[in-house]
C-alpha positions as CSV (number, residue, x, y, z in Angstrom):
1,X,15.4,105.9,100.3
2,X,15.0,106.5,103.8
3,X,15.6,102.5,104.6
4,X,19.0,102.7,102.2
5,X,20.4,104.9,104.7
6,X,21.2,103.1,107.6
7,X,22.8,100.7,105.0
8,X,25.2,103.6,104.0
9,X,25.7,104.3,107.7
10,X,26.8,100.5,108.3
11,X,29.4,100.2,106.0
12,X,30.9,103.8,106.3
13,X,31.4,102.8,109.7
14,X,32.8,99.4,109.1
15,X,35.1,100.8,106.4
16,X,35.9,103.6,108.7
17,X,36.5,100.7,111.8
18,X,38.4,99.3,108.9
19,X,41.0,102.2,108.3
20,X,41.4,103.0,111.8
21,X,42.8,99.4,112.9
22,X,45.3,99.2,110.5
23,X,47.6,102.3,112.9
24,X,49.3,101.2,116.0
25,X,47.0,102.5,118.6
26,X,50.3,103.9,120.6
27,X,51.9,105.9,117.9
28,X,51.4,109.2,118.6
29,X,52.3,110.7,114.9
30,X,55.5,112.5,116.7
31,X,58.1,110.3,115.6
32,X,61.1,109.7,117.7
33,X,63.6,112.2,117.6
34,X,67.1,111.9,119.1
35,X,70.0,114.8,118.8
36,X,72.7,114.8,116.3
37,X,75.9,115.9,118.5
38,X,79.1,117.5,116.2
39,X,81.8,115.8,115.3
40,X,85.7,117.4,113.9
41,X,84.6,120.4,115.7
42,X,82.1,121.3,112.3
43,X,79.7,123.1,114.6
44,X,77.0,121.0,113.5
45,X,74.1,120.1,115.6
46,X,70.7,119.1,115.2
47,X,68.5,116.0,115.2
48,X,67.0,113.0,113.3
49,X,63.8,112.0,113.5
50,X,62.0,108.5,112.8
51,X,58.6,107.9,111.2
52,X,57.6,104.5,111.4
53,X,55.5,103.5,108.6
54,X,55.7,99.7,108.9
55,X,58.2,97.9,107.3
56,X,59.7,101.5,106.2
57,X,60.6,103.9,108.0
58,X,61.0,108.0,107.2
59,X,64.1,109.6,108.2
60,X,64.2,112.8,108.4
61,X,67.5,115.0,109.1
62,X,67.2,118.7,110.6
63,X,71.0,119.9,110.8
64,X,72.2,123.7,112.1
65,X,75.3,125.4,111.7
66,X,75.6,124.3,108.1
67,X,77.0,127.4,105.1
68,X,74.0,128.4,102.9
69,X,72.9,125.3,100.4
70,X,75.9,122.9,101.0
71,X,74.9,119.4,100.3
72,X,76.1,116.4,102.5
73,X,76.2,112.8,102.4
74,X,74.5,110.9,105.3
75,X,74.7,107.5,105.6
76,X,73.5,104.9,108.6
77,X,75.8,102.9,110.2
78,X,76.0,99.6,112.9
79,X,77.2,100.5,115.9
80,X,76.5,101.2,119.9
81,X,77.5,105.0,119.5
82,X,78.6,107.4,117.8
83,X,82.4,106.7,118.9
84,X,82.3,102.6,117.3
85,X,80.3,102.7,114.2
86,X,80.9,100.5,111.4
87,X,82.8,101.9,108.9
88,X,80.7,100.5,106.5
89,X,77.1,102.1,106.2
90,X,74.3,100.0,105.7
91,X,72.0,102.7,104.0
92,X,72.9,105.5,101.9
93,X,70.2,108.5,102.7
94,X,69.3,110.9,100.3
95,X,72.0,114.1,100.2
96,X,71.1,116.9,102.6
97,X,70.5,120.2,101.3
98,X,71.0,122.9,103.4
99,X,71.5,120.6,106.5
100,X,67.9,119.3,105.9
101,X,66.7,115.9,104.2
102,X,64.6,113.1,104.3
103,X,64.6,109.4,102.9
104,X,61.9,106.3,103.5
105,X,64.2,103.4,104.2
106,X,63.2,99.7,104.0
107,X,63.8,99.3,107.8
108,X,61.4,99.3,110.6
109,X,61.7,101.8,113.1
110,X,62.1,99.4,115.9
111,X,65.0,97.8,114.5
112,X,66.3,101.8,113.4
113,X,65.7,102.4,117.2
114,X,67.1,98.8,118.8
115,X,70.4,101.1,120.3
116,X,72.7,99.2,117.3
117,X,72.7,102.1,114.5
118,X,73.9,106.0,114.1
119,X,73.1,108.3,111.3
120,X,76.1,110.0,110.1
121,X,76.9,113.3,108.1
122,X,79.6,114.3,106.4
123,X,81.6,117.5,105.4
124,X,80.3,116.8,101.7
125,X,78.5,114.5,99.8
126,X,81.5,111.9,99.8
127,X,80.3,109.7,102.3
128,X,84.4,108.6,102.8
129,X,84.8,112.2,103.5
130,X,85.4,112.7,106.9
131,X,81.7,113.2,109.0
132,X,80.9,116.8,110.9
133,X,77.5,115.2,112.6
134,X,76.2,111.9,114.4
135,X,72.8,110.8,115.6
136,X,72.9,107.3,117.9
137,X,69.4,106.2,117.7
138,X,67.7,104.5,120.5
139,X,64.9,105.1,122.8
């Protein structure tokens, strides 16, 4: 028994070396977060923040300033700001409940972050209806 357990020590730690490599030394857990500036004079602010998981990334939307339990569209758009997007998103994120959501898209956050995308939100959850928030994400 006693000879078995440095055995069981060796491969806990090698499984546990293992685990450990697979996350980007660097990453601090935090996310990137940038601010979500109003738009149509809605009054609503807030911010979007980026979880990198990978090849997917979680996108999560915190949004004041929005009436009790309204649900919005939000969509993510090309563009160099929030002034030239794209009219034509290239992800649909999940509705926004209450000005808060959050949706795992197949993007990497690096190429979310590369200064060519914006998260928009709109006045309800038509995403041609006309948008009361933007985020321009970049580091």
């Amino acid at each position: 028994m006693k000879r078995m357990l440095p055995a069981v020590l060796a491969i806990a730690l090698t499984l546990g070396g293992v685990a450990s490599a697979q996350i980007d030394p660097t990453d601090t857990g935090a996310g990137d977060k940038v601010g979500m500036q109003e738009l149509n004079n809605s009054g609503q602010i807030g911010s979007v923040t980026l979880f990198g998981h990978g090849a997917t990334t979680s996108v999560v939307i915190a949004i004041d300033g929005v009436p009790g339990g309204k649900v919005q569209a939000a969509t993510i758009h090309r563009g160099k700001d929030c002034d030239t997007v794209d009219p034509k998103a290239v992800v649909r994120l999940t509705d926004l409940k209450g000005g808060r959501g959050r949706t795992i898209v197949k993007m990497p956050e690096s190429r979310l972050m590369s200064d060519n995308y914006s998260v928009l939100v709109y006045a309800n959850t038509n995403p041609n209806a006309h948008a009361v928030s933007c985020g321009h994400l970049y580091h």
